[in-house]
TISE-792107 format. One line per 3 residues: number of its first residue (from 1); for each residue z, x negated, y negated of N, C-alpha, C, O, CB. Coordinates in steps of 0.05 Angstrom, whole numbers. Glycine has a CB too. Layout:
N
NUM) Z,X,Y,Z,X,Y,Z,X,Y,Z,X,Y,Z,X,Y; ...
This chain:
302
1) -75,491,-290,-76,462,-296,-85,457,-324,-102,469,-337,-94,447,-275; -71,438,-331,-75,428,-371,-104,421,-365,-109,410,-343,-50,392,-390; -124,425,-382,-154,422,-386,-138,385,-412,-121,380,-430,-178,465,-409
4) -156,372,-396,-153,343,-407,-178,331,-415,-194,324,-397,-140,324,-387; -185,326,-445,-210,314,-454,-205,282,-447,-187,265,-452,-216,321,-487; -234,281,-431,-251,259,-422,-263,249,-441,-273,267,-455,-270,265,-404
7) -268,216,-455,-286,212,-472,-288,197,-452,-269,189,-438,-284,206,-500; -327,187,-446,-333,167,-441,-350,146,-456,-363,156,-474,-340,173,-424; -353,118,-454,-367,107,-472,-374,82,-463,-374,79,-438,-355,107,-496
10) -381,59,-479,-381,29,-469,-378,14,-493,-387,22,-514,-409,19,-453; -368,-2,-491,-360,-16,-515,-382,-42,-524,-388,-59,-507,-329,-27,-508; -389,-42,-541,-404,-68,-545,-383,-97,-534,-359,-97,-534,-413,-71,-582
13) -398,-115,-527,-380,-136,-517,-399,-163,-518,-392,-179,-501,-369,-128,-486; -418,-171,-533,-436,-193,-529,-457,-183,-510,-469,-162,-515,-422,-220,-519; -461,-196,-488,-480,-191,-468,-467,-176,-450,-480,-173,-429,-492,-213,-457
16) -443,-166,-450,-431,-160,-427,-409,-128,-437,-385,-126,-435,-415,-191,-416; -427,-110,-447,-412,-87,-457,-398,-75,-435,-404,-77,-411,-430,-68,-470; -372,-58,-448,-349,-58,-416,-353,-23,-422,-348,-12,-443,-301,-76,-418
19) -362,-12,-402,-361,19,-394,-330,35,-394,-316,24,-377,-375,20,-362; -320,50,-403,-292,64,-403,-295,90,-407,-314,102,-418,-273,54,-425; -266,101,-392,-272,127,-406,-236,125,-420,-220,107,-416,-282,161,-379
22) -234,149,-435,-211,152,-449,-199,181,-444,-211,202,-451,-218,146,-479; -185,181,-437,-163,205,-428,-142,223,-448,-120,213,-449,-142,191,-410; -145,242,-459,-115,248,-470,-119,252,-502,-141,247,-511,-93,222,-464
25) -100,261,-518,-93,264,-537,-105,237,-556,-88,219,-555,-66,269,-534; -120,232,-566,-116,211,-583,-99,200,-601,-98,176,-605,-128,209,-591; -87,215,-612,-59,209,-630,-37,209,-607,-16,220,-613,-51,236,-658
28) -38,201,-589,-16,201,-563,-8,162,-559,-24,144,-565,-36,219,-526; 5,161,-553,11,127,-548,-8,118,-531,-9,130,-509,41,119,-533; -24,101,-535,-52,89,-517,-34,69,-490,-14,55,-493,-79,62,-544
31) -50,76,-464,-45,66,-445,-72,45,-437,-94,56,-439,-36,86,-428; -70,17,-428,-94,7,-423,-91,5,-396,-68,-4,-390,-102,-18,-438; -107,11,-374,-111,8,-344,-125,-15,-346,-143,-20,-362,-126,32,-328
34) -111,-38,-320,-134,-61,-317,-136,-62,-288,-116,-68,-275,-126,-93,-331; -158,-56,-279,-165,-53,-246,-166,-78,-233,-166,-96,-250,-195,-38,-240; -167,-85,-217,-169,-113,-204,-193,-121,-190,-212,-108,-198,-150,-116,-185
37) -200,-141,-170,-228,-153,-164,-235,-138,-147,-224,-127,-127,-231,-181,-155; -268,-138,-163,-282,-117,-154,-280,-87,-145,-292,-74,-129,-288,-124,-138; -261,-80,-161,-250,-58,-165,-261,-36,-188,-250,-35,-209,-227,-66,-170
40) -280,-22,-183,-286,1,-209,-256,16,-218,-235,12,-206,-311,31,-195; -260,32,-240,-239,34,-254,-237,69,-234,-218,85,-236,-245,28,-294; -251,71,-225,-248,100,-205,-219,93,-188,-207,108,-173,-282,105,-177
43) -212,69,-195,-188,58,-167,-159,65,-177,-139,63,-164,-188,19,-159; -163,73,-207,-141,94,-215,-142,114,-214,-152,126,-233,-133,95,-233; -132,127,-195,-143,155,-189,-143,180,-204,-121,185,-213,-131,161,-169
46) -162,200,-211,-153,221,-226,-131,233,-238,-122,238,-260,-159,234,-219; -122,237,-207,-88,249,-208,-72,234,-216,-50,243,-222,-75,256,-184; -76,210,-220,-56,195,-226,-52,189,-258,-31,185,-270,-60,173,-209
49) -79,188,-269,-89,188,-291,-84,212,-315,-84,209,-339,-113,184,-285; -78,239,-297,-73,253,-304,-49,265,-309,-43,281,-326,-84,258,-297; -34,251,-286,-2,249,-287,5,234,-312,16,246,-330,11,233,-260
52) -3,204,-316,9,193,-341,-1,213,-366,17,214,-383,-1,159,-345; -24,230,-376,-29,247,-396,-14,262,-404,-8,265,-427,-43,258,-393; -1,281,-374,18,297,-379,40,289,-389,55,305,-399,22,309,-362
55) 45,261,-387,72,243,-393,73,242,-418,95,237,-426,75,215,-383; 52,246,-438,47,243,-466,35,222,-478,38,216,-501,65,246,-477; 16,207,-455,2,184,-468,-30,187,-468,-42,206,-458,11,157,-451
58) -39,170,-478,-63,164,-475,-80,150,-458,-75,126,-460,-66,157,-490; -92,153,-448,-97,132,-418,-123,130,-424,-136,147,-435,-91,145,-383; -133,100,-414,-157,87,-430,-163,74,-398,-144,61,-390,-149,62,-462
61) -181,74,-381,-186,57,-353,-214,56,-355,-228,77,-356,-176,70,-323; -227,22,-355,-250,20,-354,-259,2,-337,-238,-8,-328,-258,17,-375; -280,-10,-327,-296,-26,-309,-293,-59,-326,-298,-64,-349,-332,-11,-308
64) -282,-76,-304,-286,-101,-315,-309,-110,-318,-326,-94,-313,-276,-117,-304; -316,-134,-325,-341,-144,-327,-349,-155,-295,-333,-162,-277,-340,-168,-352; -374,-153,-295,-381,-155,-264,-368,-136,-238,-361,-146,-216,-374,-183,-258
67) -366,-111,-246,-361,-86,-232,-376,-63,-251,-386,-66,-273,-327,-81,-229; -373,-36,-234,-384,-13,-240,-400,-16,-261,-420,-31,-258,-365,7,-244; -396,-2,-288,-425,2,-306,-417,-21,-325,-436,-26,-340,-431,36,-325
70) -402,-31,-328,-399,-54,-338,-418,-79,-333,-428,-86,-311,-376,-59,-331; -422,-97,-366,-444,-115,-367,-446,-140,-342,-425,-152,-339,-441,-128,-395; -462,-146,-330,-461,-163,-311,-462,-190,-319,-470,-192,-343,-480,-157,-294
73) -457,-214,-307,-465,-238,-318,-467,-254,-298,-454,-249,-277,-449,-249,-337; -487,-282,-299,-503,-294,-283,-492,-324,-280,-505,-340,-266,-531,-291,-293; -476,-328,-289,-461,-352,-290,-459,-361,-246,-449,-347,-229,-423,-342,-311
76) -468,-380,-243,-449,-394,-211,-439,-413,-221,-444,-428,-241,-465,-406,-180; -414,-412,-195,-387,-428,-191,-408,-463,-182,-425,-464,-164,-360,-409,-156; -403,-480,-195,-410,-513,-189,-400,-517,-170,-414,-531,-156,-402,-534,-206
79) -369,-510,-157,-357,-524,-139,-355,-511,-108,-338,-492,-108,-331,-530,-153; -363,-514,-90,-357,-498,-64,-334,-487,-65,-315,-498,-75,-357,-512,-40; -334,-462,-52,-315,-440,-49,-284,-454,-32,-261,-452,-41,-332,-413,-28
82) -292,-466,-8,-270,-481,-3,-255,-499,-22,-231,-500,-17,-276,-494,14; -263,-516,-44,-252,-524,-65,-235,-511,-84,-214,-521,-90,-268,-533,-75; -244,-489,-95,-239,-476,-112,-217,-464,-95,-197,-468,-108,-260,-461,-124
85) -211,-452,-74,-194,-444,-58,-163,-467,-58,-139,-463,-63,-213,-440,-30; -182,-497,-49,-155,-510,-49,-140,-519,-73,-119,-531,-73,-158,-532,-34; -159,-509,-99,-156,-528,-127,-132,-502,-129,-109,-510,-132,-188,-533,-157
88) -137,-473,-126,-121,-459,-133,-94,-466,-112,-72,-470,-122,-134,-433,-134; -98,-466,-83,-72,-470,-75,-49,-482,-80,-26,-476,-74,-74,-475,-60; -67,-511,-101,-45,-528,-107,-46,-527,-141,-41,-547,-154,-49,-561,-93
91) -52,-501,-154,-48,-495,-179,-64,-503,-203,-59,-501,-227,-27,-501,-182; -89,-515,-187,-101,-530,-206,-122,-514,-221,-136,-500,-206,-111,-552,-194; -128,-513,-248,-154,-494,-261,-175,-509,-249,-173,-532,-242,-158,-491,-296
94) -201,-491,-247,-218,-505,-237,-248,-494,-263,-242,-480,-283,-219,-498,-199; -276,-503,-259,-290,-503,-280,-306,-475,-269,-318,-479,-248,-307,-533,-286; -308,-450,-278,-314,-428,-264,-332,-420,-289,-334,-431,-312,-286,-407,-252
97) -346,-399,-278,-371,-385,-304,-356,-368,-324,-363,-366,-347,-400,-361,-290; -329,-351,-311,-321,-353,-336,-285,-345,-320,-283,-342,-296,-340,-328,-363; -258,-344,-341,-237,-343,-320,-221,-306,-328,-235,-285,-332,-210,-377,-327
100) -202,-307,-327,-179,-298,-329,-176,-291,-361,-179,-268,-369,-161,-318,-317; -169,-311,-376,-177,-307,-408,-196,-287,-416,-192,-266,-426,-189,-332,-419; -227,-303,-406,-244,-285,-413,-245,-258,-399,-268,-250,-405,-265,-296,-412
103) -238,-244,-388,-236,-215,-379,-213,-207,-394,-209,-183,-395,-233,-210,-347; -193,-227,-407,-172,-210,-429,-179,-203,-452,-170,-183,-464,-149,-222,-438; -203,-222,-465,-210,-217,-479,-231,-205,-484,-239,-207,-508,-207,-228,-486
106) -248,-189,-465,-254,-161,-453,-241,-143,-460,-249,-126,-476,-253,-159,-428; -217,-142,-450,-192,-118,-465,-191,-117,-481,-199,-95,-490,-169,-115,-464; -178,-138,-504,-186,-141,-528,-199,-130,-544,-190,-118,-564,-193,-155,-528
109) -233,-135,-534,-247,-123,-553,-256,-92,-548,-268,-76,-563,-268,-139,-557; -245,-89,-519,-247,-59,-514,-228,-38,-543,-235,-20,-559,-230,-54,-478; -204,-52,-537,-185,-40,-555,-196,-36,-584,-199,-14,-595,-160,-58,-556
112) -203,-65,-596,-211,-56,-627,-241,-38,-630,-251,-30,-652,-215,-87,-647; -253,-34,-602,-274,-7,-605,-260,19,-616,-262,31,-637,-288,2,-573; -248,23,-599,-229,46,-600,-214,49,-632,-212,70,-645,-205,40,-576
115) -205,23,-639,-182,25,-658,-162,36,-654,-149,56,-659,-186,33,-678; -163,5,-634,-119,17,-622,-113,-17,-626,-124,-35,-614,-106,34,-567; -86,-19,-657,-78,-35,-656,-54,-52,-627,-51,-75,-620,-75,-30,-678
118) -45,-33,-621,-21,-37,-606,-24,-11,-575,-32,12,-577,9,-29,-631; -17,-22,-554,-26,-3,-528,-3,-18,-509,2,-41,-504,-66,-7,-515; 9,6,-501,19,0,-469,-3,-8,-455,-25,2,-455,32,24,-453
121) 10,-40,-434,-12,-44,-417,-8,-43,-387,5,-63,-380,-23,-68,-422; -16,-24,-363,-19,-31,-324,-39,-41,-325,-59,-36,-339,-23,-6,-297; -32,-63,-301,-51,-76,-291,-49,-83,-270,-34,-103,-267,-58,-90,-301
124) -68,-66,-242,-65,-72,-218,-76,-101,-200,-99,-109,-203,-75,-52,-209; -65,-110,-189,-74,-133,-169,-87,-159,-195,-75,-165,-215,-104,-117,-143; -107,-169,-189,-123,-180,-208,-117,-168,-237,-108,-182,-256,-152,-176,-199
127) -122,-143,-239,-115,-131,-262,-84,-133,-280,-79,-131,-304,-121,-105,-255; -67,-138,-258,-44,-149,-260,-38,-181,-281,-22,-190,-297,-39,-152,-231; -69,-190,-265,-56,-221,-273,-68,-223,-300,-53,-231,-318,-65,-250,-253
130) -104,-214,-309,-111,-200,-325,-84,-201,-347,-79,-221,-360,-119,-175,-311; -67,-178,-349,-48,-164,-363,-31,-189,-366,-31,-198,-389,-36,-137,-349; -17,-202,-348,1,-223,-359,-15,-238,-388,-5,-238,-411,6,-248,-332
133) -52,-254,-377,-57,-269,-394,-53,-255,-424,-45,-267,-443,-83,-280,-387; -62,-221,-424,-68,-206,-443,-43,-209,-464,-44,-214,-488,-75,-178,-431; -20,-204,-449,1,-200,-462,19,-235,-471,37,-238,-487,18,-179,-440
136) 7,-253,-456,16,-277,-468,-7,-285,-497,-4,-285,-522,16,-302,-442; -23,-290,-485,-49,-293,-512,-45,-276,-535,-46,-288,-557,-81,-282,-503; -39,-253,-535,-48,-223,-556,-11,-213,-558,-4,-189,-557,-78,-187,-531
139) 1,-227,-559,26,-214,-559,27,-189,-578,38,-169,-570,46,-233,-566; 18,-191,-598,19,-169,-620,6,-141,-612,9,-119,-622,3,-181,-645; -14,-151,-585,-32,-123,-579,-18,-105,-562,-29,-83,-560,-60,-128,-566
142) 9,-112,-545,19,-103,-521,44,-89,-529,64,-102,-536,22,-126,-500; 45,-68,-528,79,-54,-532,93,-67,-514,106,-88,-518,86,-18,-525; 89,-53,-488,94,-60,-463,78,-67,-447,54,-66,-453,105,-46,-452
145) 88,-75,-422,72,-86,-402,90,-84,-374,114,-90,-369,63,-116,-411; 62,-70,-350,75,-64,-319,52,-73,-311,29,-71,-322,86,-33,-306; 61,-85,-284,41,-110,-267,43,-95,-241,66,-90,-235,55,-148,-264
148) 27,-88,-227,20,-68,-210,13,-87,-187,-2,-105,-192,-3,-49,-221; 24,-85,-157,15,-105,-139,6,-122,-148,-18,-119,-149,0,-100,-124; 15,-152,-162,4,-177,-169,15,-193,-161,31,-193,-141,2,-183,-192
151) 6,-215,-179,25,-250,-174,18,-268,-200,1,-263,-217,10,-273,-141; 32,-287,-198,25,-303,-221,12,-327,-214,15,-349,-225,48,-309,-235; -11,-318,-188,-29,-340,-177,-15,-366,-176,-27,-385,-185,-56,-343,-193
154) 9,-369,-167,24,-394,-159,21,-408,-139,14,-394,-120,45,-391,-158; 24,-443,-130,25,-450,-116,41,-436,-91,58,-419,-98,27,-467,-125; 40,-439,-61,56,-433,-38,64,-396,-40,82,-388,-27,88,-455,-40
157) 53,-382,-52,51,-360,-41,52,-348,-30,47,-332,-47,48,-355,-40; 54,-326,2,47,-318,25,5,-301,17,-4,-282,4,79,-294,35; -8,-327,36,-46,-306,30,-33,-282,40,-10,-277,47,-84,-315,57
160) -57,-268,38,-71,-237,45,-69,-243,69,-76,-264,78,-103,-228,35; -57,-220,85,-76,-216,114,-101,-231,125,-116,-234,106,-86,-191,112; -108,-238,142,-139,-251,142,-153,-232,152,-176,-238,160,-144,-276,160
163) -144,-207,152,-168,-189,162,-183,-177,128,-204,-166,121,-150,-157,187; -155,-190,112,-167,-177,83,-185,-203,64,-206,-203,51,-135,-164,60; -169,-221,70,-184,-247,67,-213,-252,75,-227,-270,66,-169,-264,81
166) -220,-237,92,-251,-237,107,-263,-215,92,-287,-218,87,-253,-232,143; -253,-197,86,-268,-174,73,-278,-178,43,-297,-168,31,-249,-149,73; -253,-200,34,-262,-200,3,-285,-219,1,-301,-214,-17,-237,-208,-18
169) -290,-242,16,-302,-264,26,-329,-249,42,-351,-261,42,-279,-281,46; -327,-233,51,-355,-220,65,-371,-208,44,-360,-194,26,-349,-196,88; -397,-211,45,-410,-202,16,-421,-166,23,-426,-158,45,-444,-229,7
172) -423,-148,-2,-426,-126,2,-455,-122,8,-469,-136,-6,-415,-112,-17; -468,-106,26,-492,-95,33,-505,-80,27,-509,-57,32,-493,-90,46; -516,-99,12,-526,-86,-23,-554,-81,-6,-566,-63,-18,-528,-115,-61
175) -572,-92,21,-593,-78,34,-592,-62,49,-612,-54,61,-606,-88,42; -565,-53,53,-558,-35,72,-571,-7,70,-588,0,54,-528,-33,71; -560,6,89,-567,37,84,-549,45,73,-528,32,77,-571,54,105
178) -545,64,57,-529,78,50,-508,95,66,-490,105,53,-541,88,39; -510,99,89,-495,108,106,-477,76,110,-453,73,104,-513,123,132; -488,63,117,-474,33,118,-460,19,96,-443,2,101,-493,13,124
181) -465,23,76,-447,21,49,-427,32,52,-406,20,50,-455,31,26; -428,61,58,-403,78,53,-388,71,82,-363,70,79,-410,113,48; -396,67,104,-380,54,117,-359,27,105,-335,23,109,-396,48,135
184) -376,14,93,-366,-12,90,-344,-9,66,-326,-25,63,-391,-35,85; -347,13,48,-328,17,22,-302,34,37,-280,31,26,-346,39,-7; -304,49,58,-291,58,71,-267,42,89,-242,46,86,-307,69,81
187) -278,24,106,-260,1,106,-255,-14,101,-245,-32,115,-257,-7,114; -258,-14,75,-244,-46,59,-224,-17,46,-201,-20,55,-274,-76,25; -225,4,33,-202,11,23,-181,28,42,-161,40,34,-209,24,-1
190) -194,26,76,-169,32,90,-150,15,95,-126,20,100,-172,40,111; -165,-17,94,-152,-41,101,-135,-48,79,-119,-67,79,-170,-63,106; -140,-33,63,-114,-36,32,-102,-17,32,-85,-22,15,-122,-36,1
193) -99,4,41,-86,27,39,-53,30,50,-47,14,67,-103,43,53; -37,44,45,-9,45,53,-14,65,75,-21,88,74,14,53,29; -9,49,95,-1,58,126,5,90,128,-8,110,133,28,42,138
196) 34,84,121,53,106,112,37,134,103,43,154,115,71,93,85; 16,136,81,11,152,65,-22,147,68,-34,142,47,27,148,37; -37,147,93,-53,150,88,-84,165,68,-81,185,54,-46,150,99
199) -102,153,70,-119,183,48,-130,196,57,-144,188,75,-139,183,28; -130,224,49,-146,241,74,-171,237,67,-180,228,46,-140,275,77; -189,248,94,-208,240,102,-236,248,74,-253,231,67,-208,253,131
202) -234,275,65,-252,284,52,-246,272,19,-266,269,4,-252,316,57; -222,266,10,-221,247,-14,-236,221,-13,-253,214,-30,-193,240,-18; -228,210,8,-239,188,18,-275,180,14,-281,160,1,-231,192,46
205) -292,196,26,-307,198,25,-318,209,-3,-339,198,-10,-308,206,43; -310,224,-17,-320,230,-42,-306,208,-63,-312,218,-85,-314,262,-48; -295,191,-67,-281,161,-70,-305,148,-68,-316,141,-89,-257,149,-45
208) -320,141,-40,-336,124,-34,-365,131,-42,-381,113,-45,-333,118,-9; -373,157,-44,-391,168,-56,-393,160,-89,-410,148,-102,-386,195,-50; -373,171,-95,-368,172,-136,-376,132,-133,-397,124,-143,-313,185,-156
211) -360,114,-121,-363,89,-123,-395,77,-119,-406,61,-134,-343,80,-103; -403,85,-101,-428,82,-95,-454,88,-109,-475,75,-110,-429,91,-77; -448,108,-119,-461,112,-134,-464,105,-164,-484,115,-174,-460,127,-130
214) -447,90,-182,-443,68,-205,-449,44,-183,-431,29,-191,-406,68,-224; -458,33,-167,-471,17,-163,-436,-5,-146,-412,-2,-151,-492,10,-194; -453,-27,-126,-438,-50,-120,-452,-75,-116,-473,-79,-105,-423,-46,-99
217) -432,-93,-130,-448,-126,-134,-430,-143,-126,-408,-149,-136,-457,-136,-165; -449,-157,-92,-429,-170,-81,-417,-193,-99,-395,-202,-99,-438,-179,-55; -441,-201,-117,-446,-234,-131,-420,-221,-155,-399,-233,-161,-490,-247,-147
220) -428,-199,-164,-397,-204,-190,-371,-201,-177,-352,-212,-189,-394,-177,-217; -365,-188,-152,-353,-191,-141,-338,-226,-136,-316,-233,-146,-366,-177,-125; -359,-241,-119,-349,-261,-124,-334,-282,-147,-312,-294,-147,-363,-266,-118
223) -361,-278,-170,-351,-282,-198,-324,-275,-206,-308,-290,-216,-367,-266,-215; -320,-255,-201,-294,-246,-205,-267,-270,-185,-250,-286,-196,-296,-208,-192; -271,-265,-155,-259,-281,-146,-253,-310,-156,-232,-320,-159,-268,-281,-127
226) -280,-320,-162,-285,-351,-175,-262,-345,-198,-243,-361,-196,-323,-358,-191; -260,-326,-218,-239,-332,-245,-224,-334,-231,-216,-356,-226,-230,-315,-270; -211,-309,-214,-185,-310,-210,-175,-345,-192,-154,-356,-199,-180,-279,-191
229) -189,-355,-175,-179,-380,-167,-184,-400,-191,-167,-418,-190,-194,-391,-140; -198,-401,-209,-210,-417,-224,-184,-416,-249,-181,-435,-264,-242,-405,-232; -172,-399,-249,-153,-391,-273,-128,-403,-262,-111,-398,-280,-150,-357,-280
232) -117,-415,-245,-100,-431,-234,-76,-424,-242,-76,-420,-266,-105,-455,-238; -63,-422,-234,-23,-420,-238,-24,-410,-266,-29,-423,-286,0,-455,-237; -19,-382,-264,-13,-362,-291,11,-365,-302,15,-353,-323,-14,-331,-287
235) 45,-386,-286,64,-381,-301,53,-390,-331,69,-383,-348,89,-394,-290; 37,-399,-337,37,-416,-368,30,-401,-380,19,-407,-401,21,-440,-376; 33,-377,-372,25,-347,-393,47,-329,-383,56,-315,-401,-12,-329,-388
238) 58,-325,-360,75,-295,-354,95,-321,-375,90,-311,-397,88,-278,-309; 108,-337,-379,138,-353,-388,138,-344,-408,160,-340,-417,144,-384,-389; 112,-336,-428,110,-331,-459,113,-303,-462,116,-296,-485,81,-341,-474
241) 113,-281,-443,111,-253,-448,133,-253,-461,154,-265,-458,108,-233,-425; 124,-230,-483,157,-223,-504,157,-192,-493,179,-181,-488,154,-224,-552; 130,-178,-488,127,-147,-481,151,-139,-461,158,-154,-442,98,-140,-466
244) 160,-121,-465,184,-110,-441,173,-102,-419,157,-83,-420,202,-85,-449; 180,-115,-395,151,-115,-368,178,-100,-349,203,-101,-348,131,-162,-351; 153,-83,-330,163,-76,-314,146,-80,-287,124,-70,-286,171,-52,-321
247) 156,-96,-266,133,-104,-245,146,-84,-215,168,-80,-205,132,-147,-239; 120,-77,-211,120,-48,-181,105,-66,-160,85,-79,-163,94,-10,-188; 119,-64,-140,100,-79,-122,106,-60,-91,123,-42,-92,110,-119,-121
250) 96,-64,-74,99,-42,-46,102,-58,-30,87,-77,-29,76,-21,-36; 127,-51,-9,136,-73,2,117,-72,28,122,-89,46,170,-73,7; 100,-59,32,84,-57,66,51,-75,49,31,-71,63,77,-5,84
253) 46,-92,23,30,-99,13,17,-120,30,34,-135,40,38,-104,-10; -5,-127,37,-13,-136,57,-46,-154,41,-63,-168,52,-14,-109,82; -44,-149,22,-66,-162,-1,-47,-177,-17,-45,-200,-9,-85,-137,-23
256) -30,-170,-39,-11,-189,-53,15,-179,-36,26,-157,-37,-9,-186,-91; 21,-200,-22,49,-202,-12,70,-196,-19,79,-216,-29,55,-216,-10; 92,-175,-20,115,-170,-45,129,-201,-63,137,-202,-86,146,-151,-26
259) 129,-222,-44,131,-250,-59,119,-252,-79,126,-270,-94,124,-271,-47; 98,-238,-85,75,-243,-109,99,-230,-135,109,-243,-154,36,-218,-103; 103,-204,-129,108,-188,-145,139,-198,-156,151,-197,-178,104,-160,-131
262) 143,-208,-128,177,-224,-146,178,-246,-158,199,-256,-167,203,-232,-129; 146,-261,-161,147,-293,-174,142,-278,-205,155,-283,-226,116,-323,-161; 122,-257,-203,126,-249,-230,154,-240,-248,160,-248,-271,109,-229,-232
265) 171,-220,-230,187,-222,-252,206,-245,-254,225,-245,-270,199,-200,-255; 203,-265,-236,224,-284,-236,212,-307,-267,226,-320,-283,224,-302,-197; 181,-304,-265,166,-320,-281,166,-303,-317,168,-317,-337,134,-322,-264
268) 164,-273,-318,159,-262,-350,189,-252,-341,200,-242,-322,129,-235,-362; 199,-268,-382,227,-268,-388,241,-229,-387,226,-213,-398,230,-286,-423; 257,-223,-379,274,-206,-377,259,-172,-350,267,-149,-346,280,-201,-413
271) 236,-190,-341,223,-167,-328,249,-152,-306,270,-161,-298,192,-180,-309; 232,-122,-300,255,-114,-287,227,-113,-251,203,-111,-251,276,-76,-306; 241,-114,-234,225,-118,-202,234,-88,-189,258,-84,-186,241,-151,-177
274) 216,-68,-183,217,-45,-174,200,-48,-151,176,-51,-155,210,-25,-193; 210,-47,-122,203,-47,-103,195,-26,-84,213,-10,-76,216,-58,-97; 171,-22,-76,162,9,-71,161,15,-36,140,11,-24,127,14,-87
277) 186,24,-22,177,22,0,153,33,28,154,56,37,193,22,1; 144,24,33,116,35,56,92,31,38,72,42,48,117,74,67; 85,16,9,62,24,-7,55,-4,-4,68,-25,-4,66,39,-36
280) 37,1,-3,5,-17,2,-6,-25,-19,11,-28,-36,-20,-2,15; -33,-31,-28,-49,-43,-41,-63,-21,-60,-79,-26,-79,-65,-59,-24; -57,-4,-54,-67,29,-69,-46,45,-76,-23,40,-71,-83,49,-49
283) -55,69,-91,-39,83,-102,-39,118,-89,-47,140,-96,-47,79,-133; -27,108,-67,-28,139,-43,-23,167,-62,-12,163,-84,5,138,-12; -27,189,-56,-31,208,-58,-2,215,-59,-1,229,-79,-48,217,-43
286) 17,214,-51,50,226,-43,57,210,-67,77,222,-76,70,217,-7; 51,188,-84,71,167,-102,59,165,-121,67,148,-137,78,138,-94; 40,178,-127,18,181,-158,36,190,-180,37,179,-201,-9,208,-157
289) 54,219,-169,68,230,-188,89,211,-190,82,199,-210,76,258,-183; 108,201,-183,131,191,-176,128,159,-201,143,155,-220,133,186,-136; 113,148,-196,93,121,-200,94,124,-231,105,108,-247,56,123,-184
292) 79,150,-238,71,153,-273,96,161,-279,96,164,-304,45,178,-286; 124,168,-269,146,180,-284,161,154,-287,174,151,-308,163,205,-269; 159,134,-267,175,115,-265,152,95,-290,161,81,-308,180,104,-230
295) 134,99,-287,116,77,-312,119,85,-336,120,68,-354,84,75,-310; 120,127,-345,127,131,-365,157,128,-374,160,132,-398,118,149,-366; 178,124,-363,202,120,-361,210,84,-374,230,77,-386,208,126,-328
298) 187,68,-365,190,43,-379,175,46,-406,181,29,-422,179,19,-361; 163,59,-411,142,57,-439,154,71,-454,150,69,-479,110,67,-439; 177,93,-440,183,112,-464,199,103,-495,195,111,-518,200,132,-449
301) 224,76,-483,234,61,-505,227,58,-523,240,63,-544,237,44,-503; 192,43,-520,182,22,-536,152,36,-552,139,22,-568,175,-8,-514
């Protein structure tokens, strides 16, 4: 197996420095990973990470703000959670501690740590929508751009499951035991997982271990939720993408609905819609390889 240098680091960021590691060749075409809510950047999996290296890029995946080692912040939502819920249903921005923007421009300044003018950008779920704002705002910073299980947080959507809807909404047990944590990290990422392609059991657990151990915060968690409703109807950023987008979505998705994944490319001009069948809310073990040939296959053009 190719021996692949790891840099890890954190980037200054105001009060809120963003933890990353960096993958690969540095003179290789920079890839930016954007993970989604409450998601550590562990949720791109090694192998998978390692697959796009071999592809000849650079791969960059770090912790949003209010996740893993990334800076925390103390901001609460003014408006009850049911509000903010209905303000988003019917597309409306709402007044949040901080939104959508600000976690792009997180990336942002991740990037000019590094000194990468220009980067291919994935971005899963949240991280997805993340990447739209990134690539409408920063047009100059984005070669390309692929939207990984997302949406363009639009009115009339199909929700989540409500068994997933309760999980993201249930706060993490941060007094728990530790045996009870890892229970609880355990089924929230079986309840996202592709049916089809389960994870075996002993990954799994060392997943929830590595996670657990960089720490979990139910409250940034929320925070996080708060932007994403708070950031209201993203077409007014996917309509401006110029980046050549390619959107993956899994048709057995049961967190963003494959409807999500087709308002985006119906919403960023010339996107192409790659439909993944039996894949879920994760990136199974059988479609890791498959996944980075088809992602390096869109980046290779540009």
């Amino acid at each position: 197996m190719q021996q692949i240098a790891v840099r890890s680091g954190v980037a200054p960021n105001g009060d809120i420095p963003i933890a990353y590691e960096d993958w690969g060749d540095e003179s290789a075409p920079p890839l930016l990973l954007i993970m989604g809510i409450g998601a550590q950047m562990l949720l791109w999996p090694d192998e998978f990470c390692r697959a796009l290296v071999e592809q000849g890029y650079r791969v960059i995946r770090f912790d949003n703000r209010d996740a893993g080692l990334s800076g925390k912040t103390h901001g609460h939502r003014r408006q009850p959670l049911w509000l903010l819920i209905l303000r988003a249903q019917l597309g409306w921005q709402s007044a949040v501690p901080y939104t959508l923007a600000d976690m792009a421009a997180d990336a942002v300044q991740l990037l000019d740590h590094l000194h990468i003018r220009q980067a291919h950008v994935l971005g899963g779920s949240m991280g997805g929508m993340i990447a739209q704002v990134l690539a409408a705002e920063y047009p100059q910073r984005v070669r390309s751009l692929i939207v990984l299980f997302s949406s363009t947080n639009q009115p009339l959507l199909p929700p989540p499951a409500p068994s997933l809807l309760f999980l993201l909404l249930r706060p993490f047990p941060v007094k728990a035991s530790r045996a009870q944590q890892h229970h609880y990290c355990k089924t929230r990422l079986r309840l996202l997982a592709s049916k089809r392609y389960p994870m075996q059991e002993a990954e799994l657990d060392a997943l929830v271990s590595r996670l657990l151990q960089r720490g979990g915060d139910s409250e940034g968690l929320q925070r996080q939720f708060s932007a994403l409703l708070g950031s209201g109807d993203l077409r007014r950023y996917s309509r401006n993408i110029q980046a050549p987008t390619l959107v993956i979505h899994g048709s057995a998705d049961r967190m963003v609905r494959k409807a999500g994944g087709a308002a985006v490319a119906r919403a960023v001009p010339h996107a192409r819609l790659h439909i993944v069948p039996d894949m879920g809310h994760d990136l199974p073990q059988p479609l890791r390889l498959p996944l980075a040939t088809l992602i390096a296959q869109h980046m290779a053009p540009h």
